[in-house]
N, CA, C and O atoms as CSV, one atom per row, in Angstrom:
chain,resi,resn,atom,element,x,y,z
A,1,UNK,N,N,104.319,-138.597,111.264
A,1,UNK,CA,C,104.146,-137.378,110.512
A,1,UNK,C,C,105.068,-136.286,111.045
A,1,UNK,O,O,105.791,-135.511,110.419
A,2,UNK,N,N,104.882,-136.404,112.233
A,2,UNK,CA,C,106.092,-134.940,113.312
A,2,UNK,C,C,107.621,-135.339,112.832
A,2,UNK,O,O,108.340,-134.372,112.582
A,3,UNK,N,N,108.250,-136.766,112.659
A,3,UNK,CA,C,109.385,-136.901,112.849
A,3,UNK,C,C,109.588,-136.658,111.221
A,3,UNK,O,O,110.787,-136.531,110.972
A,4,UNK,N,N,108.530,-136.531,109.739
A,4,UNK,CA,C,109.237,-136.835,108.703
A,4,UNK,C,C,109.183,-134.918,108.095
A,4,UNK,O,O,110.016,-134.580,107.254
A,5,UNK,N,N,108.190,-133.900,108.612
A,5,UNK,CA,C,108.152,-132.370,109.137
A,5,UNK,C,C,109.581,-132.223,109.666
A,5,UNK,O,O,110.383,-131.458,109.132
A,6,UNK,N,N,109.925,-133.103,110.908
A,6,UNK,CA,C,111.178,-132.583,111.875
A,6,UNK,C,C,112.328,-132.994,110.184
A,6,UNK,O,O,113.055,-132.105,109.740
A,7,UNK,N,N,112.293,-133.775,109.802
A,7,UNK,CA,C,113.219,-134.430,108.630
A,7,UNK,C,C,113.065,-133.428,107.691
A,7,UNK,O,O,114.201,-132.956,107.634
A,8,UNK,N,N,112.369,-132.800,106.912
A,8,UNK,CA,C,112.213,-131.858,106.399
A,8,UNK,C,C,112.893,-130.586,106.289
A,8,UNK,O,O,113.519,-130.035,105.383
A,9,UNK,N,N,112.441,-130.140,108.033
A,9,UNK,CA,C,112.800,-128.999,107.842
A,9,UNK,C,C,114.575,-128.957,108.414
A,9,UNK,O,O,115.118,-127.873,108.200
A,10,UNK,N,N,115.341,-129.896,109.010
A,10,UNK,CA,C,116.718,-130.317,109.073
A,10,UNK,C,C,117.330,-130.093,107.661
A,10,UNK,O,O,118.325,-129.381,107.526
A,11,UNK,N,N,116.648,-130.784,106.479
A,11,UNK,CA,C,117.452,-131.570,105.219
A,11,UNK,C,C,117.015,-129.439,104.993
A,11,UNK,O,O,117.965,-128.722,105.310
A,12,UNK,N,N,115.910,-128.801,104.576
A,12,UNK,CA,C,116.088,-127.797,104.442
A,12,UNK,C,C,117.130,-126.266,104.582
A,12,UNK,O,O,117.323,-125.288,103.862
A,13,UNK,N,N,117.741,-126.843,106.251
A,13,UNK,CA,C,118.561,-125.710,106.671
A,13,UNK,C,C,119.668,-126.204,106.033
A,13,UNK,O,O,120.376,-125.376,105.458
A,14,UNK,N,N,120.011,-127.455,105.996
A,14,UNK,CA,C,121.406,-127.795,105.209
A,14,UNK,C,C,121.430,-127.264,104.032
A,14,UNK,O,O,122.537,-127.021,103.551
A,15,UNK,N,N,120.221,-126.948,103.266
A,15,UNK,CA,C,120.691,-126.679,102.376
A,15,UNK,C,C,120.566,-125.352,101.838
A,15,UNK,O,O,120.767,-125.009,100.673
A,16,UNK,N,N,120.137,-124.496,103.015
A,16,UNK,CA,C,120.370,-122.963,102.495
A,16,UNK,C,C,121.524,-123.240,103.279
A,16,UNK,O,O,122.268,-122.473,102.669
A,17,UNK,N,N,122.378,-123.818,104.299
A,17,UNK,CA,C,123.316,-122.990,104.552
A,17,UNK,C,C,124.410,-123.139,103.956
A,17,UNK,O,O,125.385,-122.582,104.461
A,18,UNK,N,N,124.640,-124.104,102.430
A,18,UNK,CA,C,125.568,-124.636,101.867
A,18,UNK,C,C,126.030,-123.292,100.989
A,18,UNK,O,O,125.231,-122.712,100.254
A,19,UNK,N,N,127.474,-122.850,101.161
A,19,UNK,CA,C,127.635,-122.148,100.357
A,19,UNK,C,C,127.458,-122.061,98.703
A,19,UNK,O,O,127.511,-122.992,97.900
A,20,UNK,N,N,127.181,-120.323,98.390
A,20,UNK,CA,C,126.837,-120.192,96.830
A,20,UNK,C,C,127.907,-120.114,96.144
A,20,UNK,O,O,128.747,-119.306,96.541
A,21,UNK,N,N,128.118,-120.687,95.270
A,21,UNK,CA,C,129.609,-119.722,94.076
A,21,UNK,C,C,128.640,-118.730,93.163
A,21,UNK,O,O,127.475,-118.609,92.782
A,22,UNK,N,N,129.439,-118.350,93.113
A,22,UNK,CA,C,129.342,-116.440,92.453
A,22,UNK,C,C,129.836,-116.854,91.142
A,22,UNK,O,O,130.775,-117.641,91.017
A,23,UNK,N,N,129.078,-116.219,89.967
A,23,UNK,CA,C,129.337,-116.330,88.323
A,23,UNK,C,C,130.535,-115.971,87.863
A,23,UNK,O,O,130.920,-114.816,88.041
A,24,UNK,N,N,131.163,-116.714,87.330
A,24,UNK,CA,C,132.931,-116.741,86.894
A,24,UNK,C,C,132.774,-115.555,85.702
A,24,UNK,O,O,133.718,-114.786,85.517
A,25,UNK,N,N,131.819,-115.467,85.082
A,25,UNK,CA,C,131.956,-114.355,83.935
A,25,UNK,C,C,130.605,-113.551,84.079
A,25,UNK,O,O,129.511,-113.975,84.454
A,26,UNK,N,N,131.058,-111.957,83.583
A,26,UNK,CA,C,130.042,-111.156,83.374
A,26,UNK,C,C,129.723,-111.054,81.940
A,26,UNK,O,O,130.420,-111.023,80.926
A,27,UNK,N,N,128.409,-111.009,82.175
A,27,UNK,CA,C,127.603,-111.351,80.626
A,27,UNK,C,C,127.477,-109.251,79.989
A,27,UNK,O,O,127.099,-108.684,78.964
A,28,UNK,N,N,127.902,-108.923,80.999
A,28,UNK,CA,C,127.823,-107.227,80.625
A,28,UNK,C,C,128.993,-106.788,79.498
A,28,UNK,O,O,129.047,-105.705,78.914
A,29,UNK,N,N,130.165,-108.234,79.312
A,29,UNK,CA,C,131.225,-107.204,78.943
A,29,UNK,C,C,131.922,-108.094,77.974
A,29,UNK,O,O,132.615,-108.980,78.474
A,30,UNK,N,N,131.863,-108.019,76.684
A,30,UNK,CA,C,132.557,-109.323,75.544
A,30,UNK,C,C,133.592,-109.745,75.932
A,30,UNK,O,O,133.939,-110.749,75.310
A,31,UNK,N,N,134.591,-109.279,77.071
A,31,UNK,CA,C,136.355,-109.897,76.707
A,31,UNK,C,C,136.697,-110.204,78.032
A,31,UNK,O,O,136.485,-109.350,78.892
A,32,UNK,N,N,137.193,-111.283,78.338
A,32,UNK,CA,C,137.152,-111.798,80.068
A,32,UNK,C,C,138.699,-111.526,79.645
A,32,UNK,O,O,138.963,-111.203,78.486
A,33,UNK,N,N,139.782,-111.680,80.706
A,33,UNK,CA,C,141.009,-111.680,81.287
A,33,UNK,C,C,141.110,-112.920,81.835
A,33,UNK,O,O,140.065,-113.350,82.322
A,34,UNK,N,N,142.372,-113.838,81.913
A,34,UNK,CA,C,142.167,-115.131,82.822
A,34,UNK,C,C,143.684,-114.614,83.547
A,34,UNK,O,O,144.781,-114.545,82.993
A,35,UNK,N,N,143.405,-114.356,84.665
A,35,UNK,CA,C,144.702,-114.087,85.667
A,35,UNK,C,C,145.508,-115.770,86.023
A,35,UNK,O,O,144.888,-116.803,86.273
A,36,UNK,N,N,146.642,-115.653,85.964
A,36,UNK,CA,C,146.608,-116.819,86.885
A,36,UNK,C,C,147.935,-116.699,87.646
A,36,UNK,O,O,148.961,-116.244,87.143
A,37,UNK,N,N,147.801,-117.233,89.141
A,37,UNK,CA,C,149.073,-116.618,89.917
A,37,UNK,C,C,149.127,-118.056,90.507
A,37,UNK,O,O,148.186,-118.696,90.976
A,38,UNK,N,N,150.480,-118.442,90.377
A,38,UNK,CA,C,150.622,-119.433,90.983
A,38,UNK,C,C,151.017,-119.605,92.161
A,38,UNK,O,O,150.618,-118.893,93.083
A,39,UNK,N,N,152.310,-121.091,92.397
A,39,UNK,CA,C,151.993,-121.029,94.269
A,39,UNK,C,C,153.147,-119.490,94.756
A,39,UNK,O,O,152.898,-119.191,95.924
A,40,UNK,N,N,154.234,-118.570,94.148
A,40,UNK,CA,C,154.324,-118.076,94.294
A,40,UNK,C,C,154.208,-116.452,94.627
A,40,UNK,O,O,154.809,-115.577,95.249
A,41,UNK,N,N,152.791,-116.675,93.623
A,41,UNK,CA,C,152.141,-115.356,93.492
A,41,UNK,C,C,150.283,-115.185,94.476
A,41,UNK,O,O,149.173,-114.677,94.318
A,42,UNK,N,N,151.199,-116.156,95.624
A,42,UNK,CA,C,149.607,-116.221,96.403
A,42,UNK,C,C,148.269,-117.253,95.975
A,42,UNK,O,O,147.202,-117.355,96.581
A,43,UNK,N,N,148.628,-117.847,94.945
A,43,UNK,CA,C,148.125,-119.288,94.204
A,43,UNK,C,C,146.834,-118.554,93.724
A,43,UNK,O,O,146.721,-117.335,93.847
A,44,UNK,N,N,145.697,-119.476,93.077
A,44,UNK,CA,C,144.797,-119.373,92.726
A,44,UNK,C,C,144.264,-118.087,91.377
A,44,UNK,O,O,144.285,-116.865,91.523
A,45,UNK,N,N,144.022,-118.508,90.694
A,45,UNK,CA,C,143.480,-118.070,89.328
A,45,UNK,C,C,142.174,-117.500,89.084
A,45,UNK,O,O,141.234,-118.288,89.171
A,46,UNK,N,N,141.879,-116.123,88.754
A,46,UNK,CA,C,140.593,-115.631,88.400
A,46,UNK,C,C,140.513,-115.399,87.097
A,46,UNK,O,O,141.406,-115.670,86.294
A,47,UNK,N,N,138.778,-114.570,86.662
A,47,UNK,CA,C,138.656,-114.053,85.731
A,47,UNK,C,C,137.981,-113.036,85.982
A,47,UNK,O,O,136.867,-113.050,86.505
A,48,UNK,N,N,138.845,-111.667,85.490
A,48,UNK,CA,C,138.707,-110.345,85.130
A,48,UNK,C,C,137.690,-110.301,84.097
A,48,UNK,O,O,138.291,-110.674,83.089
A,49,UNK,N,N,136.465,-110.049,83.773
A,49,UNK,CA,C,135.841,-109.297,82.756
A,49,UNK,C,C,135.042,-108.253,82.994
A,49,UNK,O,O,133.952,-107.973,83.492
A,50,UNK,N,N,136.216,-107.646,82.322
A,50,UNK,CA,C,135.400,-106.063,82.449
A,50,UNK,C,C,135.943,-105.076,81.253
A,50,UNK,O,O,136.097,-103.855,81.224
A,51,UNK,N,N,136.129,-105.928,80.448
A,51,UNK,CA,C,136.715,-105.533,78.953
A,51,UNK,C,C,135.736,-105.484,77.684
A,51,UNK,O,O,134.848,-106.248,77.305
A,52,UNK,N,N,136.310,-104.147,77.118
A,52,UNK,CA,C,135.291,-104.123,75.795
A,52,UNK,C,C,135.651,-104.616,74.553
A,52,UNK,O,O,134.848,-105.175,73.808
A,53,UNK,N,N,137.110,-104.391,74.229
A,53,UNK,CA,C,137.667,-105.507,73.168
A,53,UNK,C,C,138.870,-106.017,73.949
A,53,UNK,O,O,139.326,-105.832,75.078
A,54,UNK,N,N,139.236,-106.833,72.730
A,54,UNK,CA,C,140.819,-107.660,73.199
A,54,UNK,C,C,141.855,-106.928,72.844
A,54,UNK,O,O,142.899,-107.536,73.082
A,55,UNK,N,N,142.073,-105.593,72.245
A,55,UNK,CA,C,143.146,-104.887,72.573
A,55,UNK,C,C,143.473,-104.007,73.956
A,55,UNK,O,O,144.493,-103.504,74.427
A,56,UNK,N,N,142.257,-104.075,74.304
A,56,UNK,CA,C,142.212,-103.242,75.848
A,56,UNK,C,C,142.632,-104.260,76.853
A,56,UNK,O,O,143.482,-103.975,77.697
A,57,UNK,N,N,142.005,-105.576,76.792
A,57,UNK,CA,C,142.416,-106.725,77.866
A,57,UNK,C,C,144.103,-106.960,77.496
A,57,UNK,O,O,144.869,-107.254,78.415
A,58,UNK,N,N,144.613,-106.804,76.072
A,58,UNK,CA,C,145.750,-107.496,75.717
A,58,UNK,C,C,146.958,-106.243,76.856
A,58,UNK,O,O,147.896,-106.616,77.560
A,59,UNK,N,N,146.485,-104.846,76.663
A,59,UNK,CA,C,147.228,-104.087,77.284
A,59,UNK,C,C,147.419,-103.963,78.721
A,59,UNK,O,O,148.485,-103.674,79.266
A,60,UNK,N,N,146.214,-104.221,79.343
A,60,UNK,CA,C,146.120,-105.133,80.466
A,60,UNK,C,C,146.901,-105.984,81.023
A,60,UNK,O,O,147.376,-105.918,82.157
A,61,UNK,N,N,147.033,-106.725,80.303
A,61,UNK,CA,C,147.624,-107.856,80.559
A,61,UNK,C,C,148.998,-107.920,80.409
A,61,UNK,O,O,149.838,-108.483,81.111
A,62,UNK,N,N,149.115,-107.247,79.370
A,62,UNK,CA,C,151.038,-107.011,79.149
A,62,UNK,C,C,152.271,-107.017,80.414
A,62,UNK,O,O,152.275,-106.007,81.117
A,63,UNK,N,N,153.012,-107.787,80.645
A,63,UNK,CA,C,153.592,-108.208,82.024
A,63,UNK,C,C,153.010,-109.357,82.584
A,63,UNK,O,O,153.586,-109.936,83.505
A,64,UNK,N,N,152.021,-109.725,82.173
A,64,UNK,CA,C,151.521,-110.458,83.921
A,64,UNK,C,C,151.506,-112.023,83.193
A,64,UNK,O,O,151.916,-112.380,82.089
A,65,UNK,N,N,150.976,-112.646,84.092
A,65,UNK,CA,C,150.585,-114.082,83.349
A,65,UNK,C,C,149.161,-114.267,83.065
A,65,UNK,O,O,148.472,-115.173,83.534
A,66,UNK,N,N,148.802,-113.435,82.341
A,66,UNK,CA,C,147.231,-113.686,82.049
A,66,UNK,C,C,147.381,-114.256,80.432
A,66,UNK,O,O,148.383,-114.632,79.824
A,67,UNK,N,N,145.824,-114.146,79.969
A,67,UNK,CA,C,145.286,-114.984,78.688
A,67,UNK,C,C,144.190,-113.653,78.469
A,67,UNK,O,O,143.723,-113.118,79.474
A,68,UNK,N,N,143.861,-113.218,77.254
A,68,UNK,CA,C,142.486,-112.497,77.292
A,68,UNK,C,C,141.939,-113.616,75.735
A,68,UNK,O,O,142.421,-114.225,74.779
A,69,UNK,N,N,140.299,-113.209,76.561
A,69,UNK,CA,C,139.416,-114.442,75.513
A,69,UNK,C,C,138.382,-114.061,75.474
A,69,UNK,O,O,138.230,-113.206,76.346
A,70,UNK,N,N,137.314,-114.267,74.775
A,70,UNK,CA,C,136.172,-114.011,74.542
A,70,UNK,C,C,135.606,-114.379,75.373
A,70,UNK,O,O,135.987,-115.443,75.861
A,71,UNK,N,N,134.314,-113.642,76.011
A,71,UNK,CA,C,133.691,-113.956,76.847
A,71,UNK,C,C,132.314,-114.837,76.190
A,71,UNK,O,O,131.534,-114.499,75.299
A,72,UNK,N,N,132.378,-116.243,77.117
A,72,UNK,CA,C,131.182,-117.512,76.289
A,72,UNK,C,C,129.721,-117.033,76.852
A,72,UNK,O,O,128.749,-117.774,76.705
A,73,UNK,N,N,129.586,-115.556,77.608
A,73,UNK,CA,C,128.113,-115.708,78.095
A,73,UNK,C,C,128.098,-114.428,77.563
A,73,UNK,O,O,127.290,-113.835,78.277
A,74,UNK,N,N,128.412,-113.841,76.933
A,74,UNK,CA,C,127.980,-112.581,76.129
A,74,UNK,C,C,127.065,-113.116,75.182
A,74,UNK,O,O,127.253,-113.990,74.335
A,75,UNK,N,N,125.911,-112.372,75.489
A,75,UNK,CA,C,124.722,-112.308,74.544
A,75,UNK,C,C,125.359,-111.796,73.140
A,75,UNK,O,O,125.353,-110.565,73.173
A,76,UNK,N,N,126.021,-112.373,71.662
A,76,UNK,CA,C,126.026,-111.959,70.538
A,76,UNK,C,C,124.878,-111.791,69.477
A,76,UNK,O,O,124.331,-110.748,69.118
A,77,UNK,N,N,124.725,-112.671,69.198
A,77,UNK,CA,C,123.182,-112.163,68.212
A,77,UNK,C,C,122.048,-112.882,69.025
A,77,UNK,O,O,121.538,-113.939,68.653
A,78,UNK,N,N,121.672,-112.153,70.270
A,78,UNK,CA,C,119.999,-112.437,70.555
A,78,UNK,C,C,119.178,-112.297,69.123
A,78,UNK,O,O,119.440,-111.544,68.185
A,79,UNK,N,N,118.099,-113.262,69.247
A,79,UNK,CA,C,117.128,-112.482,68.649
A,79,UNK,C,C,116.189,-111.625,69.192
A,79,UNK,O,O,115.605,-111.855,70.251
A,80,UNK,N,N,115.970,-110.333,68.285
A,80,UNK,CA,C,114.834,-109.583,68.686
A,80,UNK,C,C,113.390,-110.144,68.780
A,80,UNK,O,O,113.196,-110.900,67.828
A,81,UNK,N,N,112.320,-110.042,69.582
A,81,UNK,CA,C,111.504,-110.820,70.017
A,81,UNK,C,C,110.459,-109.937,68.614
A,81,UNK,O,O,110.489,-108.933,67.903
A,82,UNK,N,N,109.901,-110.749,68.799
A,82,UNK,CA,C,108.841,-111.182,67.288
A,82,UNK,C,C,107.802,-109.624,67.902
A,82,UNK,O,O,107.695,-109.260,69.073
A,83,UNK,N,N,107.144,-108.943,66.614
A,83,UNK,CA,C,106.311,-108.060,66.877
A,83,UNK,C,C,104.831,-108.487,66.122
A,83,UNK,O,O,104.698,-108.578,64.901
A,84,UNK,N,N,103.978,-108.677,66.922
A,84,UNK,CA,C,102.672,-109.140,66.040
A,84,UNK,C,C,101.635,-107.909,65.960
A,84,UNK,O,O,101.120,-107.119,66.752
A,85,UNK,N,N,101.609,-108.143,64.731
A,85,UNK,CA,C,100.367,-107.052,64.078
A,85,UNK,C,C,99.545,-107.496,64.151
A,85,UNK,O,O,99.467,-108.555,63.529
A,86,UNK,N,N,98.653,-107.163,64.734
A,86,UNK,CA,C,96.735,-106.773,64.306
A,86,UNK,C,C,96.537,-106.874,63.144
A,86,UNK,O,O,97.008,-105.948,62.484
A,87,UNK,N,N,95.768,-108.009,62.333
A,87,UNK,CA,C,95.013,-107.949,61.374
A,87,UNK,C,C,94.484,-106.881,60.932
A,87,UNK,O,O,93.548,-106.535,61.652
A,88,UNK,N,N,94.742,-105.916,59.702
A,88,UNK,CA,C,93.284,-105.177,59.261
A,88,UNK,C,C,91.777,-105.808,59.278
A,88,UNK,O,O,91.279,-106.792,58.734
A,89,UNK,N,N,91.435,-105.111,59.879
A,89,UNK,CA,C,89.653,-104.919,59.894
A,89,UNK,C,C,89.389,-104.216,58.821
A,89,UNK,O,O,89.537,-103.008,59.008
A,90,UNK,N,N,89.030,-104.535,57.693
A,90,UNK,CA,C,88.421,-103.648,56.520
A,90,UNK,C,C,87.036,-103.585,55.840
A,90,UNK,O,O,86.831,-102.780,54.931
C-alpha cells in the first residue's frame, strides 16, 4: 500500500512539473496576425491577435512577412441563453 501512495505521489509531481503551453489565439479579438520570421530573422513564428478588423491587421502587417486571418476562437453567433417565463396563475 506505502510503495503504490509512494507511486502516486512521484507519477503526480511529474506531472505538475511538465510544462504548460499558453493559448495561440485570443478569443477577445476577431483578426489574429500570423508573424513569421525565419532562420534569418531569429526563427520561429507567432500569432499577434489583437485586431479588430482585417484592414487594421492588413496595415500592420504591410512590410513584414505576416498573413492576417480570422480568428477560429472568436465567439460569432453565441446563442443567447434561453429566458423562461413563469406560467400565469389566473
Amino acid at each position: 500500500m506505502r510503495s503504490s501512495f509512494g507511486l502516486m505521489m512521484v507519477a503526480g509531481a511529474l506531472l505538475m512539473a511538465a510544462p504548460s503551453h499558453a493559448q495561440t489565439f485570443d478569443p477577445r479579438y476577431p483578426v489574429c496576425m500570423h508573424v513569421y520570421s525565419g532562420a534569418s530573422g531569429g526563427g520561429g513564428e507567432w500569432y499577434d491577435c489583437s485586431f479588430t478588423s482585417l484592414p487594421q491587421c492588413r496595415a500592420t502587417a504591410t512590410g513584414r512577412a505576416a498573413t492576417c486571418d480570422l480568428n477560429p476562437y472568436y465567439p460569432v453567433n453565441v446563442p443567447q441563453p434561453r429566458r423562461y417565463r413563469k406560467p400565469d396563475s389566473r
